[in-house]
C-alpha positions in Angstrom: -26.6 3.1 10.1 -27.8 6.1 8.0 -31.3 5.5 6.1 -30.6 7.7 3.3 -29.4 6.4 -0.5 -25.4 6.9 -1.2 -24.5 7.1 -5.0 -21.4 4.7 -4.2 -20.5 2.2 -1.6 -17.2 1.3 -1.6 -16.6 -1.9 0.2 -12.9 -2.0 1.9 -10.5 0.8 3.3 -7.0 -0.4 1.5 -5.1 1.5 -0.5 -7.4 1.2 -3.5 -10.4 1.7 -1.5 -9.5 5.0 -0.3 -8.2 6.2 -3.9 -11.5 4.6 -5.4 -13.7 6.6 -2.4 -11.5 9.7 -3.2 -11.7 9.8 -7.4 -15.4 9.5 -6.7 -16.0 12.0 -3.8 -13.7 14.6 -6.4 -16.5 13.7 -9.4 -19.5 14.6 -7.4 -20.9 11.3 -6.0 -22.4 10.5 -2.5 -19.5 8.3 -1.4 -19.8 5.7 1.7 -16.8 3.9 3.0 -17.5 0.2 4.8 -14.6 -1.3 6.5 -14.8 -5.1 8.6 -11.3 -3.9 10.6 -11.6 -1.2 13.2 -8.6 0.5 11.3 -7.8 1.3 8.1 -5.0 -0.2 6.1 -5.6 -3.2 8.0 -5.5 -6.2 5.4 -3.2 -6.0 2.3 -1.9 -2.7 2.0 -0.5 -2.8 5.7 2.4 -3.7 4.8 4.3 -3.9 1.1 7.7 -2.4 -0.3 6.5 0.8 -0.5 8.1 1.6 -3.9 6.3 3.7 -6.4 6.2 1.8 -9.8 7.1 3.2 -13.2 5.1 0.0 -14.8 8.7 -0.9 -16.7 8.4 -4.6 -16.4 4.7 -4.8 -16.1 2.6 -6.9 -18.5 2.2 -5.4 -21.7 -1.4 -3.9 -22.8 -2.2 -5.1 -19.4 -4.7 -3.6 -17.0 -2.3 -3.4 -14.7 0.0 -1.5 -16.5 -2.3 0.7 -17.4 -3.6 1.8 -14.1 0.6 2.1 -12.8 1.6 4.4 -15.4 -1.6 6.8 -14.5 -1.5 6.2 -11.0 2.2 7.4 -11.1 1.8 10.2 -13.0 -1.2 11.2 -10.8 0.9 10.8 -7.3 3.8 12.7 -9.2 0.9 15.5 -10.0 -0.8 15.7 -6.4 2.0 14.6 -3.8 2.8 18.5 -3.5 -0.2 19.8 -2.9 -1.1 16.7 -0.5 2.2 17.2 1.7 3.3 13.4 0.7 6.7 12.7 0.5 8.7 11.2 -2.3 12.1 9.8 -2.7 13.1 9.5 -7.0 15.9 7.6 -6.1 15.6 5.5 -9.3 16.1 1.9 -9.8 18.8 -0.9 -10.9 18.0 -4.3 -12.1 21.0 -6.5 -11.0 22.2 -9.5 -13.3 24.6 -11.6 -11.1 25.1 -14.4 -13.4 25.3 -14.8 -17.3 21.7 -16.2 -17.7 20.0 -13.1 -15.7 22.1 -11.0 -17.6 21.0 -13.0 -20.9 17.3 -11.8 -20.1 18.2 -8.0 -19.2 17.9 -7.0 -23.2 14.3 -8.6 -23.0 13.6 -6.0 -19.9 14.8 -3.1 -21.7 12.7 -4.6 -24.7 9.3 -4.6 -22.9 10.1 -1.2 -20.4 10.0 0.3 -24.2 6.7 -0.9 -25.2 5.5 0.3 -22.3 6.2 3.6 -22.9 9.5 3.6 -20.3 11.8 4.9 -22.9 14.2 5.9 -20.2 15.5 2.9 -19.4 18.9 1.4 -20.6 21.7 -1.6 -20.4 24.7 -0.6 -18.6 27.9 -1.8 -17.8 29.1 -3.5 -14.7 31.7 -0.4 -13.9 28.6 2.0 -14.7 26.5 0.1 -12.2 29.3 -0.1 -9.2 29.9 3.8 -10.0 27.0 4.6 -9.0 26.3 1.6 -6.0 30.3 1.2 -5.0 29.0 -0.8 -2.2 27.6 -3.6 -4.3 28.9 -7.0 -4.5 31.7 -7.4 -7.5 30.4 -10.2 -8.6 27.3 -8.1 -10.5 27.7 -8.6 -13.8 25.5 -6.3 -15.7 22.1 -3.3 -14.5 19.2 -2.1 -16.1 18.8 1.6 -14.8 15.2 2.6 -14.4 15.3 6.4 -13.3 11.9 6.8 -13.2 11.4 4.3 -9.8 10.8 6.3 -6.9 9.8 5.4 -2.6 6.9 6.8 -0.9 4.9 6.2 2.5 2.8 3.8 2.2 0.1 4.7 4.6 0.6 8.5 4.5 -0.4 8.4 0.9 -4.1 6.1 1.6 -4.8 7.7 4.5 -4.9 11.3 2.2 -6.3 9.8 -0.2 -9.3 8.9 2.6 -8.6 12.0 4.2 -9.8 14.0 1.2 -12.6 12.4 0.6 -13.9 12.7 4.0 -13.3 16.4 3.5 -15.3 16.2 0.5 -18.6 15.2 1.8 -17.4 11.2 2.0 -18.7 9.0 5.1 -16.2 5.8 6.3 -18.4 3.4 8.2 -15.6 0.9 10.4 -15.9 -2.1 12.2 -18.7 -2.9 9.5 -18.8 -6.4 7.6 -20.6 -7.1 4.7 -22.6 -10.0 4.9 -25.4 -10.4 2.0 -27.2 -8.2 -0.2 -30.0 -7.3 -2.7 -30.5 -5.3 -5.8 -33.9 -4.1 -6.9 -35.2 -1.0 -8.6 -31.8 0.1 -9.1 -30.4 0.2 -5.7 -28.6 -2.1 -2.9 -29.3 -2.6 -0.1 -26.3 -4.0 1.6 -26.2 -6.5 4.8 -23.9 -6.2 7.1 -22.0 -6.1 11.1 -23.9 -2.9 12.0 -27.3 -2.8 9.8 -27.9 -2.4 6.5 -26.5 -0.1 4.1 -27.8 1.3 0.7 -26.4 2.9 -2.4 -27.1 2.9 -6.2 -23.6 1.5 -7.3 -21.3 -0.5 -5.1 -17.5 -1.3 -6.0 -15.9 -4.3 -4.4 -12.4 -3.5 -3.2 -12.2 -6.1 -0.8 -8.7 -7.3 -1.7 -7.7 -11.0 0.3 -12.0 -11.4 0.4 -12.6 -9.7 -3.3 -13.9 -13.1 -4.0 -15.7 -14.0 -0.5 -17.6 -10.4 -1.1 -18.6 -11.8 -4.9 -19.4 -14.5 -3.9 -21.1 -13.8 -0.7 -23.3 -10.9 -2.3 -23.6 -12.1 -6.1 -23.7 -15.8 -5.7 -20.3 -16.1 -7.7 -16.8 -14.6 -8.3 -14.5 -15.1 -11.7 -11.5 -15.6 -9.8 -10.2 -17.0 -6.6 -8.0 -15.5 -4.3 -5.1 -17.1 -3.7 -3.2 -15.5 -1.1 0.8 -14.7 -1.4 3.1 -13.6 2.1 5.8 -11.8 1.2 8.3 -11.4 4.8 11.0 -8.9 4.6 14.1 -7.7 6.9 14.8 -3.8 7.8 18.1 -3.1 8.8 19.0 -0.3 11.5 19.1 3.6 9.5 22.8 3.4 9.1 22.5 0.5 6.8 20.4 2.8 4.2 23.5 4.7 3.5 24.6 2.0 1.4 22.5 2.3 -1.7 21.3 5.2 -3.4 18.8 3.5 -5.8 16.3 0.5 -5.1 17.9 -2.5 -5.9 16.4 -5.3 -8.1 16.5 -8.5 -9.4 15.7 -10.5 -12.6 12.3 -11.4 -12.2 11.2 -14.7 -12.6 7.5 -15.6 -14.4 5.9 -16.0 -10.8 7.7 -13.1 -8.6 9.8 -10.0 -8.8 12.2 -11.6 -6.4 13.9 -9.7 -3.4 14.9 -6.4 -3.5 16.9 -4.2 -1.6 15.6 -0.7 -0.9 15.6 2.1 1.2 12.6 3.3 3.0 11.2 7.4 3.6 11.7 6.8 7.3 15.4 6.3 7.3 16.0 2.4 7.2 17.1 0.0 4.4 15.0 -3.1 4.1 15.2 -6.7 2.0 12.0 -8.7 0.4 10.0 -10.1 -0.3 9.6 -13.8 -0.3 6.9 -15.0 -1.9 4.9 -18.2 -0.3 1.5 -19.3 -1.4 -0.8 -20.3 1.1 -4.4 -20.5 2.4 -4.5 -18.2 5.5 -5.8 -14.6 4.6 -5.2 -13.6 7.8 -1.3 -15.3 8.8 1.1 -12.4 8.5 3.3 -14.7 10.9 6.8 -14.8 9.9 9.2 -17.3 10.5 13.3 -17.0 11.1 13.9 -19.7 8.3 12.8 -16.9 5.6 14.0 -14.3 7.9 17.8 -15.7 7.7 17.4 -16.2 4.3 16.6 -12.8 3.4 19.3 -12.0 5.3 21.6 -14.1 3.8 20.9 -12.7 1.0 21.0 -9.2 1.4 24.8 -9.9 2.9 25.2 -11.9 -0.2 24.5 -8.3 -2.7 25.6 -6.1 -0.1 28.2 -7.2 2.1 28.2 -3.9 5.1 25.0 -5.3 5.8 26.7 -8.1 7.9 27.7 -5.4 10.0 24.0 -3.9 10.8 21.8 -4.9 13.2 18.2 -5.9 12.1 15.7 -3.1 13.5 12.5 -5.2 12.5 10.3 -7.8 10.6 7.3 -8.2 9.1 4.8 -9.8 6.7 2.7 -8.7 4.1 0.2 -10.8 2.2 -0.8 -9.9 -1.2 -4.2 -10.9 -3.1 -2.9 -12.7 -6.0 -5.3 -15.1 -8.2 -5.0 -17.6 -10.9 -4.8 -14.7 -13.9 -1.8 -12.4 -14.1 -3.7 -9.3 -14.3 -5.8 -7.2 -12.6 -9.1 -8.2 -12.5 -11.6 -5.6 -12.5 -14.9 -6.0 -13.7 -18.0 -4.0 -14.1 -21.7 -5.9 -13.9 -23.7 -2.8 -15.6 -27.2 -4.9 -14.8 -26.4 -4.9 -11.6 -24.8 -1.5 -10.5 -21.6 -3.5 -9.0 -18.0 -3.2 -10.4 -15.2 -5.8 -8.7 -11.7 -4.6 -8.2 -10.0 -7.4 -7.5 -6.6 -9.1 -7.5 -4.0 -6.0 -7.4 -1.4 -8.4 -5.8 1.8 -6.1 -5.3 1.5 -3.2 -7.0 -1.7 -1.7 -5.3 0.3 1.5 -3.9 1.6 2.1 -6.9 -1.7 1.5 -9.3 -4.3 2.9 -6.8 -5.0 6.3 -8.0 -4.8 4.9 -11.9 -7.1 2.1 -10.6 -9.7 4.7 -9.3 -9.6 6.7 -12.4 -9.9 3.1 -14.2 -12.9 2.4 -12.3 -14.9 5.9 -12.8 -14.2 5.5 -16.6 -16.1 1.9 -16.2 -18.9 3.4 -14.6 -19.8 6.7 -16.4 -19.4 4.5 -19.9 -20.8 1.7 -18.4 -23.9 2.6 -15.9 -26.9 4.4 -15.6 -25.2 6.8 -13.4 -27.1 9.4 -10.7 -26.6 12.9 -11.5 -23.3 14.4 -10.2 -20.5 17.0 -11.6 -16.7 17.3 -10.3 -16.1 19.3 -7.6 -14.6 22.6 -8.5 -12.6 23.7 -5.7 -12.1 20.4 -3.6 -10.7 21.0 -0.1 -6.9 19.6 -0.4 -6.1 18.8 3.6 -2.7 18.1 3.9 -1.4 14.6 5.3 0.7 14.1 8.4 3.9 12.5 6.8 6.6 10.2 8.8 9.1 10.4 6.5 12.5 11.1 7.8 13.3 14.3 6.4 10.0 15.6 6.6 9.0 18.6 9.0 8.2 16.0 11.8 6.1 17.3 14.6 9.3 16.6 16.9 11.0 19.7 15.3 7.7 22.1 15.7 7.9 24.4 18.9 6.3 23.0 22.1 6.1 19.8 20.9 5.8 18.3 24.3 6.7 14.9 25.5 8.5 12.2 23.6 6.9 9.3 23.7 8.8 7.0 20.7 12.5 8.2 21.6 13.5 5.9 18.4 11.2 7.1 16.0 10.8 10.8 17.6 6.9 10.5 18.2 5.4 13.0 20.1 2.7 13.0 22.6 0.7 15.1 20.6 1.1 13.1 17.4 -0.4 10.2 19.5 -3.6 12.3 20.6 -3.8 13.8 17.1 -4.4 10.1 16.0 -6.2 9.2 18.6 -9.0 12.0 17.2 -11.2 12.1 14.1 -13.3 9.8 11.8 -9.7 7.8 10.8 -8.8 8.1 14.6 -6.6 4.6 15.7 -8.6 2.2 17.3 -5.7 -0.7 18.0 -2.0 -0.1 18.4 -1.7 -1.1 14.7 -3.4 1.5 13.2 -1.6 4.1 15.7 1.8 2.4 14.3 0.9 2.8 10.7 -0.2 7.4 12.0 3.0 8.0 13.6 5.5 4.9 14.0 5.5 5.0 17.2 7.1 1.5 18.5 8.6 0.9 14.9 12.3 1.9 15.4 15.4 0.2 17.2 13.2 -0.8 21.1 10.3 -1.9 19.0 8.6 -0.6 21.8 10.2 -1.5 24.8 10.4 1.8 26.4 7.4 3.4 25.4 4.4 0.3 25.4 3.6 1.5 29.2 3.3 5.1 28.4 1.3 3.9 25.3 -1.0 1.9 27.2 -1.7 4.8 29.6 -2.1 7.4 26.5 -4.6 4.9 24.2 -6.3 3.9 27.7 -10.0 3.5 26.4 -9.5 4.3 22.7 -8.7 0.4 21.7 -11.5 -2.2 21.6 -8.0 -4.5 22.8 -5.9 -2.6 25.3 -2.7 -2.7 24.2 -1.2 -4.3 27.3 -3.3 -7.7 26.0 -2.6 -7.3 22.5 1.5 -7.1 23.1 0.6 -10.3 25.4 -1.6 -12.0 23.0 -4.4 -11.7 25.5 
């Protein structure tokens, strides 16, 4: 570990981590990244709907819907310059029976005071206009043009990206333990020595708390975590809707939704299960059939798709119903925690929330915005992006579903943010995410990553 002083440690490499690291690296500061996984992306924001939130049904004068509405118009500013992709697909919020369609006026209601004048009632002909291949038993849509799909781990990793470009460190495989304040600076305890900086902001997501608490002696919430599972049917299925499709949310979830994804697919989620586990992105085929059921249920092609894969997300949720980010002037710490489900979409208004608390909070080092930051652009998945596949001499294929190259795999093999588990290569290039889910291309893999991974990916697909 480095013995110098960083302005900023940033504790956790999720989505908001990277956009807190990258806001800060842009105004000046001495930015260090600490990460406990041996990838980024590796706890939360591995896996979510990827949808890019207008803050329409978000809680009014919230936190939360504060940071969505900047971090949206800030990833509708920079996704051109970054090379991210983005699908403005819009949205529909479905009534199916007379008492969801008895709450849709309420929707419109509050998606006007917050500033979402955009969005309207419409009719049950409108709606099937526009998604013909809809059940007929909808009765009623809110339209919400403003809802849009992005990547979700091309748009962190930038974020990262930049700030490493900007002078910013990322320290992996490093846990913090314990730590001290005096004489205005940390000195944080961790996996791999200590670490110190003037200011330290917790974005720790599922251990937000665990951090407070292990570091400050105390947290003001607790962590209580939330799987959501979700189904992706094969790329033929996302032919069937143009918009994402929502439901009437109830007080404790947004319900399951039907969307398409950048990368060709159309999935259905989330459920939403409390439980203890931070760690248990398990999924079971009770939720998995339900999900199923019910996708059939809105859309009925889907009984004729095939399911390409599952998965699990687990989102930090708490006892409050907003955002809970705190700053500890005294003490040079500020606590970003409890995003639940819409991190991707509030990160970069989360990071411009947080630098805000600090300069008008903090006796901050002396530092001035960069003037012309380097802007590296990001290696995007999406489907109709420039994919490396269609570049001359491309080489090898190694991911014949998801057309991943051989030198997409070394490319993430390289590099501060280089994979270091067959996760993290998944979440650079997709490679064993399409129809095989890797069963023509795990033995090439394992030959290709052959000491990169601390667990080889032969015993990881084996559980060894």
């Amino acid at each position: 570990m480095k013995a110098d002083v960083f302005d900023i440690i940033v504790i956790g490499a999720g989505v908001v981590g990277c956009a807190v690291a990258r806001r800060f690296v842009l105004e000046g500061a001495r930015v260090a990244v600490v990460e406990k996984a041996d990838d980024i992306l590796d706890g939360a924001s591995k896996a979510n709907s990827a949808i890019l939130h207008t803050g329409f049904d978000a809680p009014s004068g919230s936190v939360e819907l504060a940071c969505i509405r900047e971090g949206y118009r800030e990833y509708q500013k920079i996704h051109h310059d970054l090379g991210l992709p983005i699908d403005n697909c819009g949205a529909h919020v479905v009534a199916w029976n007379k008492d969801q369609e008895a709450g849709l006026q309420a929707i419109v209601d509050k998606a006007h005071s917050n500033g979402i004048g955009e969005v309207v009632q419409i009719s049950k002909p409108e709606l099937l206009g526009k998604e013909p291949n809809l059940d007929g038993s909808a009765i009623a849509a809110i339209s919400v043009p403003g809802e849009a799909i992005i990547d979700p781990w091309s748009a962190p990793y930038a974020y990262l990206q930049q700030a490493l470009a900007n002078g910013g460190e990322i320290i992996l495989d490093c846990e913090v333990r314990s730590g001290k304040f005096a004489a205005g600076e940390w000195k944080l305890d961790t996996s791999r020595g200590a670490i110190r900086g003037r200011h330290v902001i917790n974005c720790a997501g599922l251990y937000g708390d665990l951090v407070n608490r292990s570091v400050l002696g105390e947290s003001a919430f607790n962590i209580m975590p939330r799987k959501g599972q979700f189904v992706v049917f094969d790329k033929a299925a996302a032919k069937l809707i143009s918009s994402v499709i929502l439901p009437v949310p109830t007080s404790r979830t947004k319900g399951v939704v039907l969307f398409r994804t950048v990368f060709g697919n159309l999935a259905v989620g989330p459920t939403a299960e409390d439980q203890q586990s931070r760690c248990d992105a398990s999924t079971d085929e009770g939720a998995l059939q339900a999900l199923i059921s019910t996708g059939i249920e809105k859309l009925p092609a889907l009984a004729h798709m095939p399911v390409t894969a599952v998965y699990a997300g687990l989102r930090p949720a708490c006892e409050f119903k907003d955002y809970q980010i705190d700053a500890k002037p005294a003490q040079n710490w500020i606590t970003v925690g409890a995003i639940r489900s819409t991190g991707l979409s509030g990160a970069l208004g989360i990071a411009r929330y947080v630098y805000d608390l600090y300069e008008n909070t903090m006796s901050k080092p002396a530092h001035s915005a960069l003037s012309k930051p380097v802007v590296p652009r990001a290696h995007v998945l999406a489907q109709n992006a420039n994919r490396d596949w269609k570049q001359d001499n491309h080489g090898e294929i190694i991911c014949h579903c998801e057309l991943v190259s051989k030198r997409e795999i070394n490319k993430a093999l390289e590099g501060p943010l280089a994979a270091r588990s067959l996760a993290g290569l998944k979440r650079q290039t997709r490679v064993t995410m399409g129809r095989c889910q890797g069963f023509y291309c795990l033995a090439r893999l394992a030959q290709l990553t052959n000491g990169h991974f601390k667990t080889p990916v032969s015993e990881e697909v084996n559980g060894g």
